[in-house]
Every structure is written in C-alpha cells, then in structure tokens.
C-alpha positions as CSV (number, residue, x, y, z in Angstrom):
1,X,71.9,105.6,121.8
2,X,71.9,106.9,118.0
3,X,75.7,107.4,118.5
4,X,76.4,103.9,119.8
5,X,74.8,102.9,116.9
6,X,76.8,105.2,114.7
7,X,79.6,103.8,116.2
8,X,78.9,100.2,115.6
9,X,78.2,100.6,112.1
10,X,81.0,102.3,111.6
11,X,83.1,99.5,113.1
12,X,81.3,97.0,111.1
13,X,82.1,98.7,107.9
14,X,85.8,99.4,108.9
15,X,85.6,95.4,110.0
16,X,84.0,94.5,105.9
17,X,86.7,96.4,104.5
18,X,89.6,95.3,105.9
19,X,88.3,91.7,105.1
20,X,87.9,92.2,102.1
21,X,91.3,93.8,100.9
22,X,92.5,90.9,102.9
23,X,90.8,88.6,100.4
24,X,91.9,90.5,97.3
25,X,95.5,90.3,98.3
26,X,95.2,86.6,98.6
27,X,93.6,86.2,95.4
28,X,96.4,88.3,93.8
29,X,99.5,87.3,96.1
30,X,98.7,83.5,95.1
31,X,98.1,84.5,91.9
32,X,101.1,86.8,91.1
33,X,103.2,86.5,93.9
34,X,103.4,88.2,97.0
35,X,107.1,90.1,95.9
36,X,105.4,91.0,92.6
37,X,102.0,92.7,94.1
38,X,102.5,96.2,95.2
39,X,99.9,98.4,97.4
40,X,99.3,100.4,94.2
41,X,98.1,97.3,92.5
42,X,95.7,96.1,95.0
43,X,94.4,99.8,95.5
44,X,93.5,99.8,91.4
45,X,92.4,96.4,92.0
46,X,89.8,97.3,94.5
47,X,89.2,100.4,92.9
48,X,90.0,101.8,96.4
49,X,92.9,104.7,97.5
50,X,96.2,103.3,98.8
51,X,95.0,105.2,101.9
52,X,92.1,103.5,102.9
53,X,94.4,100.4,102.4
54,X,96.7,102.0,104.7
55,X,94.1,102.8,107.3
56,X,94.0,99.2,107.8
57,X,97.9,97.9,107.8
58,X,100.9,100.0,108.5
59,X,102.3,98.7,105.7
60,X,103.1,95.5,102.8
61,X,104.7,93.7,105.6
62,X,101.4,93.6,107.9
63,X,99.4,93.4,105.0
64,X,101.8,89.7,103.6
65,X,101.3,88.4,107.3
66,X,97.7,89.1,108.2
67,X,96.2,87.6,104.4
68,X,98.9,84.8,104.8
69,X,97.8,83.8,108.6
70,X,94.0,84.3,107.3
71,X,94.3,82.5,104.3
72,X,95.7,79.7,107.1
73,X,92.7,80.1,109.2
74,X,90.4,80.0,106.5
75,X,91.2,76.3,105.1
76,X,91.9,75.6,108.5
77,X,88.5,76.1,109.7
78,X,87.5,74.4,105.9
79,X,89.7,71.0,106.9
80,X,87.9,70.9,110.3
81,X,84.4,71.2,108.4
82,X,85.6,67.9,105.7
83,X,86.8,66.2,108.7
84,X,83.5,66.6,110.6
85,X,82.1,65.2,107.6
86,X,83.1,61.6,109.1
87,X,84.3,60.4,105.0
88,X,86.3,57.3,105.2
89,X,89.8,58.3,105.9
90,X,90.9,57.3,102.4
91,X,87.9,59.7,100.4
92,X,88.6,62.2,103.3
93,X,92.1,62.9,101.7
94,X,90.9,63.3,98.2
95,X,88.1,66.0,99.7
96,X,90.8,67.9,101.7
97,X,93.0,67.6,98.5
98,X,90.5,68.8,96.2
99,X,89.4,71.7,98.7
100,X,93.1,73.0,98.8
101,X,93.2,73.1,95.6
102,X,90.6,75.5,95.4
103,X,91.2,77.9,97.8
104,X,94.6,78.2,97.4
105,X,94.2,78.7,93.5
106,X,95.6,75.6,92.3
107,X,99.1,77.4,93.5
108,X,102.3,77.3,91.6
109,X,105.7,77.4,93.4
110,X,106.3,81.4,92.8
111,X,104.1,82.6,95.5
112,X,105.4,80.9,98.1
113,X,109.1,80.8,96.9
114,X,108.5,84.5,97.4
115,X,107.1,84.3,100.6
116,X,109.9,82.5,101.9
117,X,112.7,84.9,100.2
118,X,111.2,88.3,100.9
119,X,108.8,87.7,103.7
120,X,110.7,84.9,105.6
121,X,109.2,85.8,109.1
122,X,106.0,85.5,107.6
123,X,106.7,82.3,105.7
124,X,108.2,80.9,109.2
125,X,105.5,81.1,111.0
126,X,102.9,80.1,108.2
127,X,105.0,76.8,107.9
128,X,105.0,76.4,111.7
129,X,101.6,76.5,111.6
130,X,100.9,74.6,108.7
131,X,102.8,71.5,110.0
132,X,100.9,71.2,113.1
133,X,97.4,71.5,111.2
134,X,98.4,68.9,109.0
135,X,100.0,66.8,111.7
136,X,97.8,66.6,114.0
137,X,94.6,66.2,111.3
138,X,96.7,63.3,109.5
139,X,97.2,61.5,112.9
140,X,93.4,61.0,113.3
141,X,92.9,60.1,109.6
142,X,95.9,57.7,110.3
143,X,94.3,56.4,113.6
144,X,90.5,56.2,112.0
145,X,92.2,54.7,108.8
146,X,93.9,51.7,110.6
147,X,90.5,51.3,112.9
148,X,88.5,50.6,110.1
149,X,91.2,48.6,108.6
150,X,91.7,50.9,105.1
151,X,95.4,51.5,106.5
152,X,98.0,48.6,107.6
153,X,98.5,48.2,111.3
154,X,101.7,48.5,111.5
155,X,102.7,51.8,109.8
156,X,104.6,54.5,111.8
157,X,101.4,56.6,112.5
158,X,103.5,59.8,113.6
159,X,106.6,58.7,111.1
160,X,103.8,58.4,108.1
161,X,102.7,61.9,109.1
162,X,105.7,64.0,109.0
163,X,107.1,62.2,105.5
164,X,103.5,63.2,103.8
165,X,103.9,66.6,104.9
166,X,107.2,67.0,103.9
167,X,106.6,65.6,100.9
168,X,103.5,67.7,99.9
169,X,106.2,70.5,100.4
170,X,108.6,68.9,99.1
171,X,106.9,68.9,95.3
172,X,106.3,72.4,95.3
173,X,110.2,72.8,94.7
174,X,110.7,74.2,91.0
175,X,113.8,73.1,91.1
176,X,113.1,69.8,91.2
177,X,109.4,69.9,89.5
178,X,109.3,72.7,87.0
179,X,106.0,73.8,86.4
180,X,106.3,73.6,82.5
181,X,106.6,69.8,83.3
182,X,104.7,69.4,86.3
183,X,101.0,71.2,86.8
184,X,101.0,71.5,90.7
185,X,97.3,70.1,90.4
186,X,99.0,66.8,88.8
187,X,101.6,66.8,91.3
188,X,99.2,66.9,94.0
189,X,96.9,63.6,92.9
190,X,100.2,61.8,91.8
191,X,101.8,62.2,95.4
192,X,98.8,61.8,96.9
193,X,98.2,58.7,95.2
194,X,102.0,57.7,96.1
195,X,101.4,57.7,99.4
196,X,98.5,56.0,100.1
197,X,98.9,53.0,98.1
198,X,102.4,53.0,100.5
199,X,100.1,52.6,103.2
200,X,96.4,51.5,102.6
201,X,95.0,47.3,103.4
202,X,93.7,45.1,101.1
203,X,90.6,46.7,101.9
204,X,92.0,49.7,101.3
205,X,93.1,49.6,98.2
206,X,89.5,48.9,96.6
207,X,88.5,52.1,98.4
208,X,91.8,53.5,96.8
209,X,90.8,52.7,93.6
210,X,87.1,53.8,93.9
211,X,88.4,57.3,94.9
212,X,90.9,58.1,92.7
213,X,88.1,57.0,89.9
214,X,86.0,59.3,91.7
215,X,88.0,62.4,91.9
C-alpha cells in the first residue's frame, strides 16, 4: 500500500512538472520565438537542469510540438467555455477575440513565422487543427447569428467561415503588415470589425456598435 502510494505521488509530480515546463516554453516561444529559445534557456528560466527537461521530451522537436498542440487545447477548451456562455453571436466574437489575445500573448508574426520555417510538421498540423476549431465554432455563431437575425440571411454560412479564417491568418503576414506599423492587437479589432459589418442586419449593426464601444 505505502508503495502504491509512493508511486502515485511520484507520477503526480513527474505529471506537475512536465506541465509546467510546457507552460514556460509557451510563454517564451510566443514571446521570443520558438527558433530563438534553446533548452538552455528554458532550463535557466525554470531554474531547473536541462536534464530534468530532458526526462520529459527527447528533445526541442517534442518539446515545439507538445507546448504548440497544448497551447491548441488550452484555448480550445477556453472557446468552448465563451461559447457555452450563450453571448449573442456578435459580443461572442469580441470575447473569443479578447481571450486570444491573452493567452496567446498578444502574438507578433515571429513566433509563428518560425514555427512554420523550422518546425513545419509542427506548424502543419497546428494549422490543421486550428482551421477546423475555428470552422466548425464560426458555423454555429454564423447559424445562431442569422437565427436571431444579427447576421443577413443570405450570407454563404460555410464561404463566410473559411474567408474569416483565412483572413485572421492572413494579417499576421509581416510582409504585408509590418509590426512597426501594425500592433497585431489593432489588427485584430480592425479585421474583426471588417468583417462583421460585411455581414451583420440592421439589427446587427446596433449590437455592432454597442460592442465594439464595449471592448
């Protein structure tokens, strides 16, 4: 019995740690990049050794996919909680915005330009997975938005869906929106903006207008 017990709370404390180096590499991956971060750095960071990191994951590579697909089930689980919420479907985008926002550190382009350039399985997968969060929770905003008439009736429901995701993508390209121009928490109200008043009623647009007051 005593070494069952032993046993469990040594799994437990193997299970806190590893959560929370996962959490410190997110906080410095989105932060500084996950190219620029090193195993070292999170170590002194956690005032841990790099071995107890590496009693955890094999190496960088496991380390950038786990904290990327945890980060991902983290605000997933956090959209599903807003959603549950029941807002109207126009405040409910401003509350998901605003959540993003700060979990994900008010993120810049570099991060994920990284991601995609030196971790591109990793970034493939993420984006996979992102896209069919985003689609599937916009389709029932979409749907809830139209039945309580803050959205036209005629808009492309599944069209309308993939354009704001690619979009909301789209604006994180440096290229295009350099980020000594463009603060990516600017970018984010201004497109969200953009493409609801593409979209919202009559009705809608009051509750618009009340929102973007709001937040």
């Amino acid at each position: 019995m005593v070494l069952k017990v032993s046993l469990l709370t040594f799994a437990l404390k193997f299970k806190n740690m590893k959560e929370t180096i996962l959490q410190k590499a997110n906080e410095m991956f989105l932060s500084l990049g996950y190219k620029s971060v090193t195993m070292d750095d999170i170590a002194t960071e956690m005032g841990i050794s790099k071995k107890t990191i590496y009693q955890h994951f094999a190496n960088k590579n496991e380390l950038v996919e786990e904290s990327a697909l945890h980060l991902f089930e983290h605000i997933s689980a956090g959209i599903d909680q807003i959603i549950a919420q029941k807002h109207n479907s126009i405040e409910e985008m401003f509350i998901i915005r605003n959540f993003l926002m700060k979990n994900l550190k008010n993120e810049s382009a570099s991060p994920f330009f990284q991601l995609q350039k030196f971790f591109p399985k990793t970034f493939t997968c993420l984006r996979t997975k992102q896209f069919e969060k985003m689609h599937n929770s916009m389709i029932e905003n979409l749907k809830n938005g139209i039945k309580d008439k803050l959205y036209r009736p005629n808009i492309d429901i599944d069209f309308t869906s993939r354009i704001y995701f690619t979009g909301l993508t789209g604006i994180k390209d440096s290229d295009i929106f350099p980020s000594d121009t463009y603060a990516i928490t600017i970018l984010t109200k201004q497109y969200l903006e953009y493409h609801l008043r593409a979209i919202v009623s009559e009705n809608g647009l009051v509750k618009l207008t009340d929102a973007i007051n709001k937040y």
